[in-house]
C-alpha positions as CSV (number, residue, x, y, z in Angstrom):
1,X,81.3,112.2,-80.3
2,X,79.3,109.5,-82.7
3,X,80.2,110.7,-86.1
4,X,77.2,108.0,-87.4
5,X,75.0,109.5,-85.1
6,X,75.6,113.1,-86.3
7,X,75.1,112.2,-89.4
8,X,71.7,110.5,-88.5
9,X,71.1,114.0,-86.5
10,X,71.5,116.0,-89.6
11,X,69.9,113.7,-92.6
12,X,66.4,113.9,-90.6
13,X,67.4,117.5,-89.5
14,X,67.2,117.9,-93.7
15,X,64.2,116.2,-94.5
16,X,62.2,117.4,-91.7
17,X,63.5,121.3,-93.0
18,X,62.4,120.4,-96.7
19,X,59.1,118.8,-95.7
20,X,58.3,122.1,-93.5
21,X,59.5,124.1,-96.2
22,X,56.8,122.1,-98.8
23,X,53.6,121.8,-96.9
24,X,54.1,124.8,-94.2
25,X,52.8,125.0,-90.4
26,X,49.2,124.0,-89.6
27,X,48.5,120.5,-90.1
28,X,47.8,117.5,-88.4
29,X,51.3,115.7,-86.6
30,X,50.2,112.6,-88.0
31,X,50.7,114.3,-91.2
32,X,54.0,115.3,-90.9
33,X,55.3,112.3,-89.2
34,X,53.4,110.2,-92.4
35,X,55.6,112.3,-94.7
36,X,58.9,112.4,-92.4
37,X,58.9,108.7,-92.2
38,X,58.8,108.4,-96.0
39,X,61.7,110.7,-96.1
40,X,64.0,109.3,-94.2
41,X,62.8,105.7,-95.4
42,X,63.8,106.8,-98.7
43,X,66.8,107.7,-97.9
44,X,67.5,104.3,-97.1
45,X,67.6,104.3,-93.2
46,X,65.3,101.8,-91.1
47,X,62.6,104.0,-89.6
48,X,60.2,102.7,-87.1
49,X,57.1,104.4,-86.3
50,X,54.7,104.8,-83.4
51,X,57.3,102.7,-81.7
52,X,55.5,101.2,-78.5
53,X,58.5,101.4,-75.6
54,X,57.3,99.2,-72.6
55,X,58.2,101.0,-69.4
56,X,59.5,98.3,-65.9
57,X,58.1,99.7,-62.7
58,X,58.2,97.9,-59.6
59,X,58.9,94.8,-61.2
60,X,55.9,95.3,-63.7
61,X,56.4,95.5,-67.5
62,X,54.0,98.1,-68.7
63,X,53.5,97.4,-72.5
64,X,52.1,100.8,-73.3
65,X,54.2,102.7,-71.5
66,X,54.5,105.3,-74.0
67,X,55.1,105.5,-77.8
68,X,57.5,107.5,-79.9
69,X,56.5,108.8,-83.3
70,X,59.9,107.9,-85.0
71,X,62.9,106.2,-84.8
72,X,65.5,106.1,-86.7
73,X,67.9,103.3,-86.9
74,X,67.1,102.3,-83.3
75,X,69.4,105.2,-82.5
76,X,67.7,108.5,-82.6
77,X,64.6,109.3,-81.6
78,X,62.4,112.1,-83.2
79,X,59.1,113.8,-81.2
80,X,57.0,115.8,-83.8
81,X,54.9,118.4,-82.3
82,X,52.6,120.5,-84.4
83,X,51.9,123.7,-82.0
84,X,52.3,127.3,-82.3
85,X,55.1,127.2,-80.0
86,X,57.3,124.7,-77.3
87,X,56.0,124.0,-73.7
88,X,58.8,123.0,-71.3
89,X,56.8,120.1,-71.2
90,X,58.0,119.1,-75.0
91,X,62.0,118.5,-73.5
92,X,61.1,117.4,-71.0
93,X,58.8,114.4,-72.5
94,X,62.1,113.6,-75.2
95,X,64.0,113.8,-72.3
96,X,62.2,110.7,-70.5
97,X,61.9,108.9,-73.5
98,X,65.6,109.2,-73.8
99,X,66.5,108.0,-70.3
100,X,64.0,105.1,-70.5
101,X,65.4,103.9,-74.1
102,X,68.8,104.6,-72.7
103,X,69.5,107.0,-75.8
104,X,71.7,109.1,-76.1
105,X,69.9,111.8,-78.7
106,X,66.7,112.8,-79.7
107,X,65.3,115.6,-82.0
108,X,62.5,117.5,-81.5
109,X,60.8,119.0,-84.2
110,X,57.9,121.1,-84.0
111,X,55.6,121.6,-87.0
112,X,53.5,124.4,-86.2
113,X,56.6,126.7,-85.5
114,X,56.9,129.4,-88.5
115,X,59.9,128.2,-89.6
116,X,61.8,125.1,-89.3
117,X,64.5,126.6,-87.2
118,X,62.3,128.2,-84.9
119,X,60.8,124.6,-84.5
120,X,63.7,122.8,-83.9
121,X,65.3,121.4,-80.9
122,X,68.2,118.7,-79.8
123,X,68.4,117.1,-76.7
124,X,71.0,115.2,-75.2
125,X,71.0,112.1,-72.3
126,X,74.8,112.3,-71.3
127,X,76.1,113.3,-74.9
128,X,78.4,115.4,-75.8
129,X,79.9,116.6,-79.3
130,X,82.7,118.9,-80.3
């Protein structure tokens, strides 16, 4: 288990709560991820946002392969969603991203969600805590 990286996990695990808990569900995600970087920026980590991951395919470098709303000291990655509810589609996306980043942990965070902790998801690419 990466202690540093739990600790990562939980600080944006806090502001992301705290920021749901101040301006509620229902607006834009480039609202919440506006506010979310400020958080955790002022919390003194190195944030990095609309981060544009090339993708190699067949020998091709693809610069806009895809982009991630935020990550946090180039170790975990955080998806913000702002939807009533998860698709499969959610995991599966931070899933990819993971495996192309070669990450080991992402967060997704869903805005839109009544609460937080309905709104909240980890996954893993070949990590494992205790």
């Amino acid at each position: 288990m990466d202690d540093a990286l739990e600790d990562l996990a939980r600080v944006a695990v806090d502001c992301g709560y705290k920021l749901h808990a101040a301006l509620g569900p229902g607006l834009l995600e480039s609202v919440y991820e506006a506010c979310l970087f400020q958080s955790l920026s002022r919390r003194g980590l190195q944030v990095e946002r609309q981060k544009a991951v090339p993708i190699l395919f067949e020998g091709i470098a693809l610069d806009e392969g895809f982009r991630i709303d935020l990550l946090v000291e180039r170790r975990l990655l955080l998806e913000l969603k702002s939807t009533e509810s998860f698709v499969p589609v959610h995991g599966k996306q931070v899933l990819t991203y993971l495996r192309l980043m070669e990450l080991p942990l992402g967060l997704l965070m869903n805005f839109g969600a009544g609460t937080f902790k309905d709104g909240i998801r980890r996954i893993a690419n070949n990590y494992y805590r205790n």
